[in-house]
PyMOL Python script that loads the backbone (N, CA, C, O; Angstrom):
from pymol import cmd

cmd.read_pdbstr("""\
ATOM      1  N   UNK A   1       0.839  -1.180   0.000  1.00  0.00           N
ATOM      2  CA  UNK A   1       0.000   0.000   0.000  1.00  0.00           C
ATOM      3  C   UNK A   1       0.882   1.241   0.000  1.00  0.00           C
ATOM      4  O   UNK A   1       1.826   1.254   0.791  1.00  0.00           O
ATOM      5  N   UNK A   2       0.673   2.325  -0.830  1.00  0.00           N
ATOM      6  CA  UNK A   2       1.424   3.220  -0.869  1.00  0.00           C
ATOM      7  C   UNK A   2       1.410   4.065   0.300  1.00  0.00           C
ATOM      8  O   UNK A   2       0.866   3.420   1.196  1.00  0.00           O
ATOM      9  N   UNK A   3       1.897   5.683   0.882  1.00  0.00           N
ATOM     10  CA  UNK A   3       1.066   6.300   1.549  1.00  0.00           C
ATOM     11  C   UNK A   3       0.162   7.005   0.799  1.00  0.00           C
ATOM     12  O   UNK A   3       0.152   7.053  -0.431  1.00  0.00           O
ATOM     13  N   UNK A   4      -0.920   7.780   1.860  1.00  0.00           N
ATOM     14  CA  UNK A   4      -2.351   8.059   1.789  1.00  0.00           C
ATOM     15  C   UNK A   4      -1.894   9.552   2.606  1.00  0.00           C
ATOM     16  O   UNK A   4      -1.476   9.546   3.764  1.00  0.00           O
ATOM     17  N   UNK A   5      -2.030  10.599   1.918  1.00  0.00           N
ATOM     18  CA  UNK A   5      -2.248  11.745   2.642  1.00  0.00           C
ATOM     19  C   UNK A   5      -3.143  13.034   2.004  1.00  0.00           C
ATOM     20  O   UNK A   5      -2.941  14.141   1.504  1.00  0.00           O
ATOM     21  N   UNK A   6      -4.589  11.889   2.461  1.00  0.00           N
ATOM     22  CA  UNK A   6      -5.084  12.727   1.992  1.00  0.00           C
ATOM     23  C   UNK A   6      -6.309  12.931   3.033  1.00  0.00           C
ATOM     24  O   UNK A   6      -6.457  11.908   3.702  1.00  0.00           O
ATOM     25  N   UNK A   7      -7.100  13.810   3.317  1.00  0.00           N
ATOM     26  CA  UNK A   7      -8.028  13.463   4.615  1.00  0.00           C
ATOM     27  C   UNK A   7      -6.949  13.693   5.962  1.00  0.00           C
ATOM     28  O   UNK A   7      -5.723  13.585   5.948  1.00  0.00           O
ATOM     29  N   UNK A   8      -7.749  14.007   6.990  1.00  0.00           N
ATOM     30  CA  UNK A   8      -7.462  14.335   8.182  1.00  0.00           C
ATOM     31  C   UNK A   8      -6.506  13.227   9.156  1.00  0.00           C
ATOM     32  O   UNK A   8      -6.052  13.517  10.263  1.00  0.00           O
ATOM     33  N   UNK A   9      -6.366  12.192   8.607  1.00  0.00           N
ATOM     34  CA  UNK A   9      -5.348  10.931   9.156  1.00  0.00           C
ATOM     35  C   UNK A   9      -4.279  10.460   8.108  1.00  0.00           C
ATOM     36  O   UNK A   9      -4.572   9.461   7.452  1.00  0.00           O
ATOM     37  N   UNK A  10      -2.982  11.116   7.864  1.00  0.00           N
ATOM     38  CA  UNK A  10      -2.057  10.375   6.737  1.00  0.00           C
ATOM     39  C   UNK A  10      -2.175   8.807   7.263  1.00  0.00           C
ATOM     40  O   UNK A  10      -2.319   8.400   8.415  1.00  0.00           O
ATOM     41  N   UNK A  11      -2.079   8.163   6.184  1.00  0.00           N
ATOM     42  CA  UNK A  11      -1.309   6.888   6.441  1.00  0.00           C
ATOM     43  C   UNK A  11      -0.162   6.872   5.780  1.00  0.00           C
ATOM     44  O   UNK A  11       0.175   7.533   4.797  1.00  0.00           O
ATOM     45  N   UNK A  12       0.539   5.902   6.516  1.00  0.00           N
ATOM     46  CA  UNK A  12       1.971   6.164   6.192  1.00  0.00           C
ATOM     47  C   UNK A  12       2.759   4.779   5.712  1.00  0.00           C
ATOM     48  O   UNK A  12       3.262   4.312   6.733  1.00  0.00           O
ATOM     49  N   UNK A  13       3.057   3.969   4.614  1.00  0.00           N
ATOM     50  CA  UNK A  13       3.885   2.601   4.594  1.00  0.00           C
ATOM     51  C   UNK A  13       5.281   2.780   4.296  1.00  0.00           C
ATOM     52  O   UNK A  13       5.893   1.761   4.615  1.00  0.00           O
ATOM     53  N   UNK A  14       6.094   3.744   3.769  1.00  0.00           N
ATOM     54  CA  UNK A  14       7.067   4.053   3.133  1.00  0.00           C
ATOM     55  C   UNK A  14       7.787   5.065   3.427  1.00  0.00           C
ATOM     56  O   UNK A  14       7.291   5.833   4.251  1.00  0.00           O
ATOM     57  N   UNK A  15       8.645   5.277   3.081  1.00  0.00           N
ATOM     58  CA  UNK A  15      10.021   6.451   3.474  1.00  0.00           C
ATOM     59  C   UNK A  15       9.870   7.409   2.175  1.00  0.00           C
ATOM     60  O   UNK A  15       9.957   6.799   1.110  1.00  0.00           O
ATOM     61  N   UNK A  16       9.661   8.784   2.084  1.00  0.00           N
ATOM     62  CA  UNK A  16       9.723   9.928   1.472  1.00  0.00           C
ATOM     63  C   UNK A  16       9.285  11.042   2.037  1.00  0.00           C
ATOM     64  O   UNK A  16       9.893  11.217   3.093  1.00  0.00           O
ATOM     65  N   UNK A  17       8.148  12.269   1.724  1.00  0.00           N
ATOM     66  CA  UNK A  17       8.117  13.609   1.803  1.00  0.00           C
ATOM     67  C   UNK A  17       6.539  13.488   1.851  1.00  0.00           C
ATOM     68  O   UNK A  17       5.837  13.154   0.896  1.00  0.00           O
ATOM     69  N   UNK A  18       6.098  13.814   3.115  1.00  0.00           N
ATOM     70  CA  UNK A  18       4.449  13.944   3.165  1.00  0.00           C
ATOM     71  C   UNK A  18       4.756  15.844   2.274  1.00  0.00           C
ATOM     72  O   UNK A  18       5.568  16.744   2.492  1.00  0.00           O
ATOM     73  N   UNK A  19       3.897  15.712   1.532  1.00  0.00           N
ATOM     74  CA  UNK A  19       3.632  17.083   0.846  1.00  0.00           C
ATOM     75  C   UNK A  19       2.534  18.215   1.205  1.00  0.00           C
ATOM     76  O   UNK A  19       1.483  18.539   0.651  1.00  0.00           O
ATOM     77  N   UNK A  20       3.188  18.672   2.328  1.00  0.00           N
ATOM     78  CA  UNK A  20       1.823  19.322   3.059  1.00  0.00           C
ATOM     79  C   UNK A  20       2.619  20.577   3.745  1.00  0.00           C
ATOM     80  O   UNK A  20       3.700  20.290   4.257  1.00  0.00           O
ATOM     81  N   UNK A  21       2.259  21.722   3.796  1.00  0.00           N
ATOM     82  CA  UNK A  21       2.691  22.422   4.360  1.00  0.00           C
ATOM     83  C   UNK A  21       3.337  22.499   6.011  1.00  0.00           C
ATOM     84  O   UNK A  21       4.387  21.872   6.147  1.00  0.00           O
ATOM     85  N   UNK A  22       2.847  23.150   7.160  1.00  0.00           N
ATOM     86  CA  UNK A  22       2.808  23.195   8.463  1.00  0.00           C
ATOM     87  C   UNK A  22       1.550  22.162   8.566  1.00  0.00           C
ATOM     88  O   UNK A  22       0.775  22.178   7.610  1.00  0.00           O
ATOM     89  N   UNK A  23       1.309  21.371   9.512  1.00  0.00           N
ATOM     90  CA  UNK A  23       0.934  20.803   9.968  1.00  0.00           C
ATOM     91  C   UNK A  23       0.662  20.392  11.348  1.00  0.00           C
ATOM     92  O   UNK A  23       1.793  20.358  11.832  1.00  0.00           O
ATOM     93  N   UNK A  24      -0.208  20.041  12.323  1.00  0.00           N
ATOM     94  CA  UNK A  24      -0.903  19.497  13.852  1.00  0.00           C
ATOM     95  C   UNK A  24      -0.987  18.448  13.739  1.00  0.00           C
ATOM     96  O   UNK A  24      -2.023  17.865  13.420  1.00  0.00           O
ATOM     97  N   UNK A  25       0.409  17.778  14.040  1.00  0.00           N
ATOM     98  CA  UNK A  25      -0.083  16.464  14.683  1.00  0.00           C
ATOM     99  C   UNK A  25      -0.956  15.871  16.368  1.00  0.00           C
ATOM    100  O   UNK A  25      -0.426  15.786  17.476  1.00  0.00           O
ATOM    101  N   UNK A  26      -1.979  15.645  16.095  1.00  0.00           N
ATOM    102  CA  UNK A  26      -2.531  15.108  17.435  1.00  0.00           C
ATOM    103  C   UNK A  26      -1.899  14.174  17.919  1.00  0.00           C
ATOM    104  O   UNK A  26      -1.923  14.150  19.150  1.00  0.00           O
ATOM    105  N   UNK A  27      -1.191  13.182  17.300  1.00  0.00           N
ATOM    106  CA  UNK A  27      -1.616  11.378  17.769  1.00  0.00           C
ATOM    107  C   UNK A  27      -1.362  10.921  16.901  1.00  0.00           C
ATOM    108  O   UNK A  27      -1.508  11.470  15.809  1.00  0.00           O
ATOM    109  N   UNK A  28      -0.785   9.500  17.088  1.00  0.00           N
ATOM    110  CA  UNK A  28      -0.919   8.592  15.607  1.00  0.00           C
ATOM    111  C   UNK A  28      -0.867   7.333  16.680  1.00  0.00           C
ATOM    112  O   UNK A  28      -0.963   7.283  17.906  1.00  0.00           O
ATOM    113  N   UNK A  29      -0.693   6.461  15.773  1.00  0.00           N
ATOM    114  CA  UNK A  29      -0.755   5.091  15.775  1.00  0.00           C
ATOM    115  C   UNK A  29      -0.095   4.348  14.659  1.00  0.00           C
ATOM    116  O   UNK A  29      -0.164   4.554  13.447  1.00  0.00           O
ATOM    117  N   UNK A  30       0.664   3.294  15.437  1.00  0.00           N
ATOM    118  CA  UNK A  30       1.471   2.276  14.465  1.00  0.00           C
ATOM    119  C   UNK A  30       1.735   0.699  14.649  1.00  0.00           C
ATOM    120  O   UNK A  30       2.096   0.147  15.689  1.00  0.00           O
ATOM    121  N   UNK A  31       1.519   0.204  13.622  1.00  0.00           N
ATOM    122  CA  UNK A  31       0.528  -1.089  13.542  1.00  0.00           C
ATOM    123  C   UNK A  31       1.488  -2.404  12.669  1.00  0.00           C
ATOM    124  O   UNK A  31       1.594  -2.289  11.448  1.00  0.00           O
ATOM    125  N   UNK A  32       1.959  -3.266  13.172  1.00  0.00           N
ATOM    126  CA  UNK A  32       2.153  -4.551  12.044  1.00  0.00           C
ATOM    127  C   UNK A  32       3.472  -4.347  11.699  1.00  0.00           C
ATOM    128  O   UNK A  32       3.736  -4.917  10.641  1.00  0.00           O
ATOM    129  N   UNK A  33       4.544  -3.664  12.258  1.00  0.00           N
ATOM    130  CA  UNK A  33       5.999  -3.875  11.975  1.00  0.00           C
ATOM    131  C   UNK A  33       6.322  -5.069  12.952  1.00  0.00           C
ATOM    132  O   UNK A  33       5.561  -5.742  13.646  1.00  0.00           O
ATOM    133  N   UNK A  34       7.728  -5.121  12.784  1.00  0.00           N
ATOM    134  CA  UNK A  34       8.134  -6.483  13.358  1.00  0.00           C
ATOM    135  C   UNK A  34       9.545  -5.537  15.066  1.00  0.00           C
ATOM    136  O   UNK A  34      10.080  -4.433  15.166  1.00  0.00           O
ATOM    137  N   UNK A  35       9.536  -6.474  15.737  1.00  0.00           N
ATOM    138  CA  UNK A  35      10.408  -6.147  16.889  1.00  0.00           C
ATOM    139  C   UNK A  35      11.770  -5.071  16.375  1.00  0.00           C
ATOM    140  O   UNK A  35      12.542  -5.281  15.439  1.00  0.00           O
ATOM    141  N   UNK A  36      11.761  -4.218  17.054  1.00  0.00           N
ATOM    142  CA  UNK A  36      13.078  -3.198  16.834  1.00  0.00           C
ATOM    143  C   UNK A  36      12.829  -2.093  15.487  1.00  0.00           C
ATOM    144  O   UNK A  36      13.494  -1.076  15.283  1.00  0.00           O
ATOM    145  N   UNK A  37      11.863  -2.524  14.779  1.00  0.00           N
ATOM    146  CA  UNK A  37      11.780  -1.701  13.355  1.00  0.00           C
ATOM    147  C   UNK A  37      11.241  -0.386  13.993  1.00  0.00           C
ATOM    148  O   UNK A  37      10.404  -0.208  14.877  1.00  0.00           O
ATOM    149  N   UNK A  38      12.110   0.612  13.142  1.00  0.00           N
ATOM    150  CA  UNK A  38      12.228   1.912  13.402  1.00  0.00           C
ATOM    151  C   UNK A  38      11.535   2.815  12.582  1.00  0.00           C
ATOM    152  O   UNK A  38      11.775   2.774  11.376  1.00  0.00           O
ATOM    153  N   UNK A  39      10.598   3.741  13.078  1.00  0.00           N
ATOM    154  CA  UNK A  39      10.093   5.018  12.168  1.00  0.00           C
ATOM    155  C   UNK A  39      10.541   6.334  13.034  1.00  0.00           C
ATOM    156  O   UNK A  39      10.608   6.633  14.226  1.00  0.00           O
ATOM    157  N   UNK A  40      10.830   7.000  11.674  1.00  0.00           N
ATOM    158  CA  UNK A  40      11.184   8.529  11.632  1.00  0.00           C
ATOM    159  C   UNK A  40      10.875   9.300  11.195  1.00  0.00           C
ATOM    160  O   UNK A  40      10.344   9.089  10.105  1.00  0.00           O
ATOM    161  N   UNK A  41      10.952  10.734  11.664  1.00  0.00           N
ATOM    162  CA  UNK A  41      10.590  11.557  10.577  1.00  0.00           C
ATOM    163  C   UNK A  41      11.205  13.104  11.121  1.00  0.00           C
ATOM    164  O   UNK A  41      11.529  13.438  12.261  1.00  0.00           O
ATOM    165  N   UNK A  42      11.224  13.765  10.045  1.00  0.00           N
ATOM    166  CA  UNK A  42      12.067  14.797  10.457  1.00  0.00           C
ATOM    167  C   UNK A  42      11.560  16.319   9.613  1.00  0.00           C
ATOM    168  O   UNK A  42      11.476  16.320   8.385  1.00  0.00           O
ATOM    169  N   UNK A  43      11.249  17.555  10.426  1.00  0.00           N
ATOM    170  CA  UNK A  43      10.579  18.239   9.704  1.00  0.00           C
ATOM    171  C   UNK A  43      11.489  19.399   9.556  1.00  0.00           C
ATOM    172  O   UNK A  43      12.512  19.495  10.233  1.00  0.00           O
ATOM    173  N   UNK A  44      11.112  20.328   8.633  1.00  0.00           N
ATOM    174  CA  UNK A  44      11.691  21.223   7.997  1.00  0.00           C
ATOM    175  C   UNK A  44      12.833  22.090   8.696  1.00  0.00           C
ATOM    176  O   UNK A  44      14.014  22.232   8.377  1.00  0.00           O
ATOM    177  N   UNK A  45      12.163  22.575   9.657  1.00  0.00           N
ATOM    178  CA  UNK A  45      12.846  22.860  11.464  1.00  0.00           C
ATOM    179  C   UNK A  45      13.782  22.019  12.121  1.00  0.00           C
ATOM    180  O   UNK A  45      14.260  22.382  13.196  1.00  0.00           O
ATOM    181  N   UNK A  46      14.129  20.837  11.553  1.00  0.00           N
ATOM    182  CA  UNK A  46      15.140  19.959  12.074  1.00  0.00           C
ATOM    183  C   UNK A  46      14.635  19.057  12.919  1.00  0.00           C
ATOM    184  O   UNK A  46      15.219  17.976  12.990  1.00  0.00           O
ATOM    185  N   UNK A  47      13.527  19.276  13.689  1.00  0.00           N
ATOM    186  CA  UNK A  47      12.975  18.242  14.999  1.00  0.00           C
ATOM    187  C   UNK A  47      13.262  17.322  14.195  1.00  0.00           C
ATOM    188  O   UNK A  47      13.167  17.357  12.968  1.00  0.00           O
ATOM    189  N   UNK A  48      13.676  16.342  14.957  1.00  0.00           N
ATOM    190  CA  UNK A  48      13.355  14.860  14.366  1.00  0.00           C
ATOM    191  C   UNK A  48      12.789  14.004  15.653  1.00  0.00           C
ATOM    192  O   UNK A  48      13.074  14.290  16.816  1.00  0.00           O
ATOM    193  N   UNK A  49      12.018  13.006  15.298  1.00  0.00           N
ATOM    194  CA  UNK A  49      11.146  11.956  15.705  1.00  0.00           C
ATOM    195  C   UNK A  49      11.345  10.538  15.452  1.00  0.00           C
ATOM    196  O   UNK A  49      11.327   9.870  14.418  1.00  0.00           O
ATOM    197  N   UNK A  50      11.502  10.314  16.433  1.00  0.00           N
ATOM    198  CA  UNK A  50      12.046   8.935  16.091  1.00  0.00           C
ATOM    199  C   UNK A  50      11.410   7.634  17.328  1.00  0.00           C
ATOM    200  O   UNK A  50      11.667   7.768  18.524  1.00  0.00           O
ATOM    201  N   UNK A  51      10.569   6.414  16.796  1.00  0.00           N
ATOM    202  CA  UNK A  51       9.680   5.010  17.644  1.00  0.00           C
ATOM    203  C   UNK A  51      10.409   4.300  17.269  1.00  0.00           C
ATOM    204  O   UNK A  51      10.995   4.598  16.228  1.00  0.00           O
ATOM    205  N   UNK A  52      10.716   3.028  17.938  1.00  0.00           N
ATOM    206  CA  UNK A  52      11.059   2.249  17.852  1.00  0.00           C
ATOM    207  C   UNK A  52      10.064   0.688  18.091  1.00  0.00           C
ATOM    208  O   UNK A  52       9.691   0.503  19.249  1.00  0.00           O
ATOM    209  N   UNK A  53       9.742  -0.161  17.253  1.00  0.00           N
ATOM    210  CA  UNK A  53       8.758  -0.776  17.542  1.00  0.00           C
ATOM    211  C   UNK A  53       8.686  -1.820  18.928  1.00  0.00           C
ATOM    212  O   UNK A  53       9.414  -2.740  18.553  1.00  0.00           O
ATOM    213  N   UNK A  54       8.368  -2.066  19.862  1.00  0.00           N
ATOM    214  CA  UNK A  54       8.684  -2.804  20.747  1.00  0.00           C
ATOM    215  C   UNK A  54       8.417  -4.544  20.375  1.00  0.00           C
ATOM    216  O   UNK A  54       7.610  -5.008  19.570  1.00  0.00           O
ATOM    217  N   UNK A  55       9.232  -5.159  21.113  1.00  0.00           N
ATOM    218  CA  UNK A  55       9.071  -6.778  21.057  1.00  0.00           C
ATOM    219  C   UNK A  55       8.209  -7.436  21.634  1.00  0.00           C
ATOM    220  O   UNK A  55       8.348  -8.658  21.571  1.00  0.00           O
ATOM    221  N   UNK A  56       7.138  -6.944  22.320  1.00  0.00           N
ATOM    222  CA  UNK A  56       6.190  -7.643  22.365  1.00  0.00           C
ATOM    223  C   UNK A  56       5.013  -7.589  21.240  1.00  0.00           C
ATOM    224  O   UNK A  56       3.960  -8.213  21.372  1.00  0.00           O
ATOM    225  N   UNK A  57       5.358  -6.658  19.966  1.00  0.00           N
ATOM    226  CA  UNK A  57       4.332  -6.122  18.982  1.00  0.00           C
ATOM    227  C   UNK A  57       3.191  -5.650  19.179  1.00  0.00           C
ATOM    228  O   UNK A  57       2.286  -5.578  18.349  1.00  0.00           O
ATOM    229  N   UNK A  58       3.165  -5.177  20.696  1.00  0.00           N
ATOM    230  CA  UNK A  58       2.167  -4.204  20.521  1.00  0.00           C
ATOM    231  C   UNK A  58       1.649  -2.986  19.665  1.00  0.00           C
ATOM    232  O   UNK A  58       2.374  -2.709  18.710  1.00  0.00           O
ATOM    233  N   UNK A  59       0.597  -2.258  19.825  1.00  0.00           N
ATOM    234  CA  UNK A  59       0.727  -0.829  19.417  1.00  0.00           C
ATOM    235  C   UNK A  59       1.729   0.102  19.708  1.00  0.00           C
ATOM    236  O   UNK A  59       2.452  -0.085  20.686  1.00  0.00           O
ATOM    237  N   UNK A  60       1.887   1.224  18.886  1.00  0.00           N
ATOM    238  CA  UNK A  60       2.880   1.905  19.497  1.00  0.00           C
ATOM    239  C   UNK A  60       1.658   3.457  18.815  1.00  0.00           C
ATOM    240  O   UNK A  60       1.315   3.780  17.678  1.00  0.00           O
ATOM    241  N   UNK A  61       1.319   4.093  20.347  1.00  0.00           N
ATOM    242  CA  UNK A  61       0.692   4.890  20.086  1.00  0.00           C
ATOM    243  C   UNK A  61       1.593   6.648  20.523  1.00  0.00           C
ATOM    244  O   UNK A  61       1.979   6.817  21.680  1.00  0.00           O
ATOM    245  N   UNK A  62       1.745   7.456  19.751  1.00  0.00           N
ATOM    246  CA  UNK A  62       1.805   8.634  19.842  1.00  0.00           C
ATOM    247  C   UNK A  62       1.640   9.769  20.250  1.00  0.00           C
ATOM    248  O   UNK A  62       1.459  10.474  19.256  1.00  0.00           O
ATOM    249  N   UNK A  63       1.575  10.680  21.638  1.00  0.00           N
ATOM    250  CA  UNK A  63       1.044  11.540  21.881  1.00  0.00           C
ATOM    251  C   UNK A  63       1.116  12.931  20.925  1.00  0.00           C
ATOM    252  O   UNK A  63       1.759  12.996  19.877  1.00  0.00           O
ATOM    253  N   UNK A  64       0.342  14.001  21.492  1.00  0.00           N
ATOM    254  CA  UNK A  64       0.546  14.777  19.986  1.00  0.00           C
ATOM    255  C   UNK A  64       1.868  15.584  19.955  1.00  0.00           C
ATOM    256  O   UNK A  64       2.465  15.926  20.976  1.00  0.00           O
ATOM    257  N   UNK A  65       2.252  15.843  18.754  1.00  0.00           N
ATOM    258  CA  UNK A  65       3.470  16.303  18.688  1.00  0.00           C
ATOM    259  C   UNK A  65       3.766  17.968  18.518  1.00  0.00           C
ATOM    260  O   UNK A  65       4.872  18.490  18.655  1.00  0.00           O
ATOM    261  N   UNK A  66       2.484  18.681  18.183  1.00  0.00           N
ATOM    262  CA  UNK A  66       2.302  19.740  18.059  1.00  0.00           C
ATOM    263  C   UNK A  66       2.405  19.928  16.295  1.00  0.00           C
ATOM    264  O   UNK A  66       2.100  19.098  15.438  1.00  0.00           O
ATOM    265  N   UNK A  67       2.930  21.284  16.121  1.00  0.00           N
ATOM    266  CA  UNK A  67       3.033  21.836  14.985  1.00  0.00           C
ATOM    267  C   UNK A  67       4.356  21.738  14.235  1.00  0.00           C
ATOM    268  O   UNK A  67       5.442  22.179  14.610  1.00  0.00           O
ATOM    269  N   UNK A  68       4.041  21.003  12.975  1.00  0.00           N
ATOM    270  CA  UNK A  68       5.523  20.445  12.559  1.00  0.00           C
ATOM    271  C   UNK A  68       5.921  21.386  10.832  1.00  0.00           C
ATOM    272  O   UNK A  68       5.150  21.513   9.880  1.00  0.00           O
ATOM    273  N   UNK A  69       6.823  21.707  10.910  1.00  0.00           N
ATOM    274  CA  UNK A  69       7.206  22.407   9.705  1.00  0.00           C
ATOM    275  C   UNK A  69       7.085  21.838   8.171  1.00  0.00           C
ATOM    276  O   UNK A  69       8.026  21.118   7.837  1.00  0.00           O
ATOM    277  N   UNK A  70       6.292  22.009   7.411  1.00  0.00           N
ATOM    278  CA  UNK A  70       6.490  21.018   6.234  1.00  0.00           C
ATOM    279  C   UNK A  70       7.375  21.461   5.321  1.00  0.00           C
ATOM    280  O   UNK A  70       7.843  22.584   5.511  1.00  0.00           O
ATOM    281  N   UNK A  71       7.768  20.757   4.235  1.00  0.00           N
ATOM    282  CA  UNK A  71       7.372  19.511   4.308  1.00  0.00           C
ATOM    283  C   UNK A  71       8.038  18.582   5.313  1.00  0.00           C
ATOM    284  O   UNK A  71       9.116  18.899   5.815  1.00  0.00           O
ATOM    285  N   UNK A  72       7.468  17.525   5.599  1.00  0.00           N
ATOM    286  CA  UNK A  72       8.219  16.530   6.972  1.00  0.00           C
ATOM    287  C   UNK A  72       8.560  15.608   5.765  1.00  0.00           C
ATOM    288  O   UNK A  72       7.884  15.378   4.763  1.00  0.00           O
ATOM    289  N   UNK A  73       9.942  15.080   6.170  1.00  0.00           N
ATOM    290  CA  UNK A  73      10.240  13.792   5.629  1.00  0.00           C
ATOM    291  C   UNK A  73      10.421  12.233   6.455  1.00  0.00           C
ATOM    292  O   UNK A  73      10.986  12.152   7.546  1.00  0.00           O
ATOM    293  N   UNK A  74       9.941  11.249   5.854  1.00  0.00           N
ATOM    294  CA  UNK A  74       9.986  10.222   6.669  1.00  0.00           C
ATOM    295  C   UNK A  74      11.149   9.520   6.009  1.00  0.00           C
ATOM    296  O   UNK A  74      11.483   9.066   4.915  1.00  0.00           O
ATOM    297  N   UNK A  75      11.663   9.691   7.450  1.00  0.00           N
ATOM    298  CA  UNK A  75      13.464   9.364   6.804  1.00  0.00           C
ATOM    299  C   UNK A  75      13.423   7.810   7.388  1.00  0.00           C
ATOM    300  O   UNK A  75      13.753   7.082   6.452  1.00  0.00           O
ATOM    301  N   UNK A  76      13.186   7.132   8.405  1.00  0.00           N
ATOM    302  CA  UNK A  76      12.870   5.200   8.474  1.00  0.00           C
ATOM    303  C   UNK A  76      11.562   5.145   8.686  1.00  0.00           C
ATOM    304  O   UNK A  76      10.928   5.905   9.418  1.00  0.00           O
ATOM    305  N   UNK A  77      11.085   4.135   7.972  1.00  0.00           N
ATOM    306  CA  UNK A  77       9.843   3.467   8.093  1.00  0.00           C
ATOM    307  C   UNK A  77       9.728   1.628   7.932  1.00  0.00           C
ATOM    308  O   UNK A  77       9.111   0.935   7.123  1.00  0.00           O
ATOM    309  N   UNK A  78      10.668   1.256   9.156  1.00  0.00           N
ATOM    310  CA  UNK A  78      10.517   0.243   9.635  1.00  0.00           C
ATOM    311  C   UNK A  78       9.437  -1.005   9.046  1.00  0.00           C
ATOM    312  O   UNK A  78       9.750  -2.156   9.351  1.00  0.00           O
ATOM    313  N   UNK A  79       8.607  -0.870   8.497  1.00  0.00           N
ATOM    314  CA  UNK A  79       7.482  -1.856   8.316  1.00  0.00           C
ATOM    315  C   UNK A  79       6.240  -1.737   9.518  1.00  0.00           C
ATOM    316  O   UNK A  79       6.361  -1.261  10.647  1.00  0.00           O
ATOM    317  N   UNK A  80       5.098  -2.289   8.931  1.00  0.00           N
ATOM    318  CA  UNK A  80       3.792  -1.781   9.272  1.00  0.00           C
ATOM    319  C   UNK A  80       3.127  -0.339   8.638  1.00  0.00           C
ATOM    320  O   UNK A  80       3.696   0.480   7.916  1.00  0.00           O
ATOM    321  N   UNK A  81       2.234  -0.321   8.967  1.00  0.00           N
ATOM    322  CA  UNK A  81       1.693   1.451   9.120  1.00  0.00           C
ATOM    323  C   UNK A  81       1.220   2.179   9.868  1.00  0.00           C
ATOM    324  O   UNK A  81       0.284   1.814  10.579  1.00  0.00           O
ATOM    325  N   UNK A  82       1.872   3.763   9.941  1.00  0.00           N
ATOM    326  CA  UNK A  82       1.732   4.679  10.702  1.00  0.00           C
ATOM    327  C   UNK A  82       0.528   5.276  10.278  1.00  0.00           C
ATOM    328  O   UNK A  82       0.285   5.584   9.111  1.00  0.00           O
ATOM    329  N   UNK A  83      -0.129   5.416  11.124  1.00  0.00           N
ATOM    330  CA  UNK A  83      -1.529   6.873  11.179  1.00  0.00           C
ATOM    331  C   UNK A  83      -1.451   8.051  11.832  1.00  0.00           C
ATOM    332  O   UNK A  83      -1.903   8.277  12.954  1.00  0.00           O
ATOM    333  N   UNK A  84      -0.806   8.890  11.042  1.00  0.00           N
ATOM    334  CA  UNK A  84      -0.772  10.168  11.825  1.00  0.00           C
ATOM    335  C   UNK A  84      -2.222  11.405  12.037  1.00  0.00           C
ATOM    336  O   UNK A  84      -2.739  11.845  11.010  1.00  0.00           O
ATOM    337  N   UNK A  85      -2.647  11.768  13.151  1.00  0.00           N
ATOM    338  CA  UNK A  85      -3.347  12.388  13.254  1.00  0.00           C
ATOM    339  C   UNK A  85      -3.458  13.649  12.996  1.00  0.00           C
ATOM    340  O   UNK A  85      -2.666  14.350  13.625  1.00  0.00           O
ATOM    341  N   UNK A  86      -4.255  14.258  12.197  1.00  0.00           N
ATOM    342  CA  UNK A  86      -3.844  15.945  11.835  1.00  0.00           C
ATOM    343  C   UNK A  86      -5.050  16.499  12.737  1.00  0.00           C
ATOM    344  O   UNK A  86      -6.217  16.115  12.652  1.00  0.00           O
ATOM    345  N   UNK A  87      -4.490  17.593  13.726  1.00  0.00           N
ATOM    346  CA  UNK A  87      -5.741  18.743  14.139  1.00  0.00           C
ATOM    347  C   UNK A  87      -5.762  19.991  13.173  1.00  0.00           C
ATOM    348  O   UNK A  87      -4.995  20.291  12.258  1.00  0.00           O
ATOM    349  N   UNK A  88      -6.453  20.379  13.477  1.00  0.00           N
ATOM    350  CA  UNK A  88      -7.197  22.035  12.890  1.00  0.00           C
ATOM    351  C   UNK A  88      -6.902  22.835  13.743  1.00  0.00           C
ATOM    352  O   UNK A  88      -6.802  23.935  13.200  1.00  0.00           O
ATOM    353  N   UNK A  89      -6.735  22.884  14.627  1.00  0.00           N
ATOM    354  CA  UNK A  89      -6.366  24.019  15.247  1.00  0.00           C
ATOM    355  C   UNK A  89      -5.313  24.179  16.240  1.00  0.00           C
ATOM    356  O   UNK A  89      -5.085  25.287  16.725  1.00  0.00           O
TER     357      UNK A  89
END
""", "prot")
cmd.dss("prot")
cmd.show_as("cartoon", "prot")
cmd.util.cbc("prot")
cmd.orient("prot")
């Protein structure tokens, strides 16, 4: 599945450039990678973000991250998929 950024929740399977200006992340969620697999991402501003999947394969849920500079690039994407949450305000 490719990513999906379109609508108020990106999904995310792959490593490149969500194409979106500034952005509110609320929350996400990440689903179906395997033990130790790593997602990243890093926005225009330099923050970078970085999960690591845990070994029991649980969820790995996100608190919100605030306001991120676009474009963000997702520099590892470990396997599974990420759902990032976008707010409005």
């Amino acid at each position: 599945m490719a990513n999906d950024f379109t609508g108020r929740i990106l999904k995310i399977t792959t490593t490149g450039s969500i194409p979106l200006a500034n952005i509110k992340v609320k929350g996400g969620t990440w689903t179906g990678a395997a033990a130790g697999n790593v997602f990243a991402i890093t926005d225009e501003a330099g923050r970078l973000y970085s999960w690591t999947f845990p070994a029991d394969g649980s969820q790995v849920s996100f608190q919100e991250l605030g306001w991120l500079s676009g474009p963000i690039t997702i520099t590892t994407m470990g396997g599974g998929q990420v759902n990032l949450y976008l707010g409005t305000k």
